[in-house]
DONU-658082 format. One record per atom (N, C-alpha, C, O, CB): residue in one letter; z, x, y. Coordinates in steps of 0.1 Angstrom, whole numbers, plus 2048, in hexadecimal, padded with zeros to 3 digits. Glycine has a CB too. Layout:
AZXY ...
This chain:
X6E88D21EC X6EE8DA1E2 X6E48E41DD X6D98E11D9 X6F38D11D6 X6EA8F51DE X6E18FE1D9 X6E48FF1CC X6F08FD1CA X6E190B1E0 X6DB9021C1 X6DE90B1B2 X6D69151B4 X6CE9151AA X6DA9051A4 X6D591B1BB X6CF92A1BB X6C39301B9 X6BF93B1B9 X6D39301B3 X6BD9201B7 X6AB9251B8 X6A09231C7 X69E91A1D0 X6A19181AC X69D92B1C6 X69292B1D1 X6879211D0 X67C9241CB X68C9391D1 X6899161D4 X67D90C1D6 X67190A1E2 X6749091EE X6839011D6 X6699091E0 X6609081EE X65C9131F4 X66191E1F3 X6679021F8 X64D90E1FE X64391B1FD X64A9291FF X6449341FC X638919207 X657927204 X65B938203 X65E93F1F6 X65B94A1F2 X66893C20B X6659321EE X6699341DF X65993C1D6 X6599431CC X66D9221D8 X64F9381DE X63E9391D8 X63E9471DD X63B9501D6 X62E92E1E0 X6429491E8 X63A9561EC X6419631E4 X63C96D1E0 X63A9591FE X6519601E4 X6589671DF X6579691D0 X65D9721C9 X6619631E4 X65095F1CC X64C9661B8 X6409701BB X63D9781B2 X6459561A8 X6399701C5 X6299731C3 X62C9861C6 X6279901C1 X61B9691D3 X6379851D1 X63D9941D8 X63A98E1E3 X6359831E4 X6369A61D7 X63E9981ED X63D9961FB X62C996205 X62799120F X6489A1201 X62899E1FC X61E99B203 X610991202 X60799120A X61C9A5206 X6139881F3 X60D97F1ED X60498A1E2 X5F898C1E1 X6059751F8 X60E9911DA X60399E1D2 X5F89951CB X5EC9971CD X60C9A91C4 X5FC98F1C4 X5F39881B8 X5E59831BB X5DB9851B5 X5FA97A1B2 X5E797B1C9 X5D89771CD X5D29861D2 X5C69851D1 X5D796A1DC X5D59901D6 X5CB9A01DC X5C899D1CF X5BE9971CC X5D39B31E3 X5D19A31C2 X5CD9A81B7 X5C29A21B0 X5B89A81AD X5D69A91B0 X5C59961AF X5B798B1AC X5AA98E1B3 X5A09921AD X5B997B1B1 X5AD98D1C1 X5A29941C8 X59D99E1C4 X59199E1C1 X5A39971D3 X5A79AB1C3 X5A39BA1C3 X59A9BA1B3 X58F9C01B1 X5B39C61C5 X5A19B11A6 X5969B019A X58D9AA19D X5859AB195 X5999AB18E X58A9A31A4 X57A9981A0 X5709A21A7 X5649A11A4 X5799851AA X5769AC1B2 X5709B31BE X56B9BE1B4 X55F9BF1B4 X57B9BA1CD X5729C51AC X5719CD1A3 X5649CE197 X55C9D6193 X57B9CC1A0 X5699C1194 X55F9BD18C X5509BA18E X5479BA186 X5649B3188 X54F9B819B X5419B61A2 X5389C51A9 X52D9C61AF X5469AB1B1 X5419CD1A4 X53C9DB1AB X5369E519B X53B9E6190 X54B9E51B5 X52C9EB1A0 X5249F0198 X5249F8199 X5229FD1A4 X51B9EF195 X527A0118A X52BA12185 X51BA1B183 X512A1817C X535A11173 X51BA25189 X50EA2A18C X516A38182 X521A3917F X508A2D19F X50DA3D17F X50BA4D173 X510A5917F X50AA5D189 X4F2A5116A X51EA5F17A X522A6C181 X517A7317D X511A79186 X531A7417D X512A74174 X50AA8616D X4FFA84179 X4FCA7A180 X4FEA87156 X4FBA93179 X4F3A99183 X4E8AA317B X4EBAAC174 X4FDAA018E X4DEAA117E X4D7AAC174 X4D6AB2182 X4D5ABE17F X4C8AA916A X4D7AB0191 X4D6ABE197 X4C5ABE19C X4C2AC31A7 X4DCACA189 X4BBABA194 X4B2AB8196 X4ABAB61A2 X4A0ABC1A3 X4B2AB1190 X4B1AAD1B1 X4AFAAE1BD X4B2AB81C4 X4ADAB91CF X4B3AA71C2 X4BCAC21BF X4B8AD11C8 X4B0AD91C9 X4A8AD91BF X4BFAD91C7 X4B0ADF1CF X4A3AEB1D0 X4AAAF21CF X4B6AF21D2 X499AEE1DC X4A1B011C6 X4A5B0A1BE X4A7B181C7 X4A0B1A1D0 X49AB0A1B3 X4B1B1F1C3 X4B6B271CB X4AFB301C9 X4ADB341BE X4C2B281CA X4A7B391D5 X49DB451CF X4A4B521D4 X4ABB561DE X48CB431D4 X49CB581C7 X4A8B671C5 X4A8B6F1CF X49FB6E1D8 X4A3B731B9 X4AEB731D0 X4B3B7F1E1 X4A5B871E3 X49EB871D9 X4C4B8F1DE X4A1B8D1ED X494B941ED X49ABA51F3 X495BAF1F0 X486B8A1F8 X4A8BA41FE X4A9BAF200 X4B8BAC1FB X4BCBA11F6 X4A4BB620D X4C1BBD1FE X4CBBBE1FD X4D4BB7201 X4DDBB31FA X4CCBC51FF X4D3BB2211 X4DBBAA216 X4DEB9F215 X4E8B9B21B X4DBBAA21E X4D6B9520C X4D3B8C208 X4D9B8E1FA X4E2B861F7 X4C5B89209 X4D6B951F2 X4DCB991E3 X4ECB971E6 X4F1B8D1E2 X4D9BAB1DD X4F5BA31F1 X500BA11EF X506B941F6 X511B911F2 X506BAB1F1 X501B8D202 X503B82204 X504B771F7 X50EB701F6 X4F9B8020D X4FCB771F1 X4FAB6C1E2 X508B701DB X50EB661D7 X4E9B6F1D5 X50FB7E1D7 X518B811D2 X525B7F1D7 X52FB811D1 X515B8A1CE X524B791E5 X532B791EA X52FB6B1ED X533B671F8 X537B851F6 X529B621E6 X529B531E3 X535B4C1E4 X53EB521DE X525B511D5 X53BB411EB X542B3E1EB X548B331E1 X53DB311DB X540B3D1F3 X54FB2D1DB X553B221D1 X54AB171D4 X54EB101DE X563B1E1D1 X53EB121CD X537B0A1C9 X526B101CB X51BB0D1C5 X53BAFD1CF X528B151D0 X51BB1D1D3 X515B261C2 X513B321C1 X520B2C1E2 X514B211BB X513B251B0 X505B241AC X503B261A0 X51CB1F1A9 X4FAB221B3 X4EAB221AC X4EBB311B6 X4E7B3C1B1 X4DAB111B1 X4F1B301C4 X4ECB401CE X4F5B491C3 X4EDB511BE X4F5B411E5 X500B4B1BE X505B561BA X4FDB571AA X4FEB621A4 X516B551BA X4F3B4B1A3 X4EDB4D193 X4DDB5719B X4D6B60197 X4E8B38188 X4DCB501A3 X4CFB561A9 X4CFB641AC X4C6B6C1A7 X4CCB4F1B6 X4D9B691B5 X4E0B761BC X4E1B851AA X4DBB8F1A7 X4F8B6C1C3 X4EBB7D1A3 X4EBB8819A X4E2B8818D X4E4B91184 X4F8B8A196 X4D6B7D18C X4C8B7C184 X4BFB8618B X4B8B8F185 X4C0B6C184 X4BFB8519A X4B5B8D1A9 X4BDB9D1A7 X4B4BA51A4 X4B8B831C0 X4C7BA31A7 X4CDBAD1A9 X4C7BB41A2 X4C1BBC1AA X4D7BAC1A7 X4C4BB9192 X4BDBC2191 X4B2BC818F X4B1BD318A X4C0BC518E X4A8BC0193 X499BC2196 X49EBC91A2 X49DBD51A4 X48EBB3197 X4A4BC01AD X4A5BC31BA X4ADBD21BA X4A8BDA1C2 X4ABBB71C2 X4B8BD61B4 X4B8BDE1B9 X4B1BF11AF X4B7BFC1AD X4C5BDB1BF X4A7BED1AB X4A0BF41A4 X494BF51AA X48CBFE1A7 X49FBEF197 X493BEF1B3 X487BF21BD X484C021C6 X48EC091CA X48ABE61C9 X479C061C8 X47FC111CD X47BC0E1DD X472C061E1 X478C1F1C7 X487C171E7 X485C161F3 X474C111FA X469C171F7 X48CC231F7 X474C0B1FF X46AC0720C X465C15212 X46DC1E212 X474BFE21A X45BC18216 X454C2721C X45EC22229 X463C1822D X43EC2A21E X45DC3022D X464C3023C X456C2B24A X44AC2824A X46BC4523F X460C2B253 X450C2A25D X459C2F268 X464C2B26B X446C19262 X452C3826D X457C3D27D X459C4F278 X453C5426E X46AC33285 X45FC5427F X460C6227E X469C6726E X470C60267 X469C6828E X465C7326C X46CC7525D X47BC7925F X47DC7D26A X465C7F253 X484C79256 X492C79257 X491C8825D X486C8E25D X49BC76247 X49BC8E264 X49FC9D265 X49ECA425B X498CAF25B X4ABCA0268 X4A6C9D24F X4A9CA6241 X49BCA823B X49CCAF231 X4B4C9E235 X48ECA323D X484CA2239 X480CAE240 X47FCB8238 X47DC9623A X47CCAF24F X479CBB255 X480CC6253 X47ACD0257 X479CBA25F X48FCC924D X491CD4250 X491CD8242 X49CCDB23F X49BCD7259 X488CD8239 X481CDF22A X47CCE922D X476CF1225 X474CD7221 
């Protein structure tokens, strides 16, 4: 004679869910509990320091920085105007045309 209860170990598995949730979950807290939370902040401190552009090509390279690159693009526009306040480099080799024909 049935009354409508589920008895016996299927009756067991079937309160817990199908796939026996309660014992993972027990597991998954004690597992939890045994793992150790380390500090997100970063002072950043282990990187090496990004040094300022020395020519042009290097300057606008640092400015067209991509998303996270953010010490090359602080470096890039701190270096920009020393750098480009510099005056040209002497030439070497023959002089321009427009120089000779004065």
């Amino acid at each position: 004679e049935s009354d409508g209860s589920v008895s016996g170990s299927s009756g067991a598995s079937l309160a817990r869910g199908a796939g026996g949730e309660s014992a993972s979950s027990e597991a998954a807290s004690s597992s939890d509990e045994s793992l150790v939370a380390f500090g997100l902040a970063d002072d950043r401190s282990d990187l090496a320091p990004t040094a300022a552009p020395r020519h042009l090509r290097e300057l606008l390279a640092g400015l067209r920085a991509k998303e996270g690159e953010h010490e090359l693009l602080a470096a890039s526009l701190e270096g920009a105007a020393p750098l480009l306040r510099l005056p040209p480099p002497p030439r070497r080799g023959p002089p321009p045309v427009a120089a000779t024909l004065r």
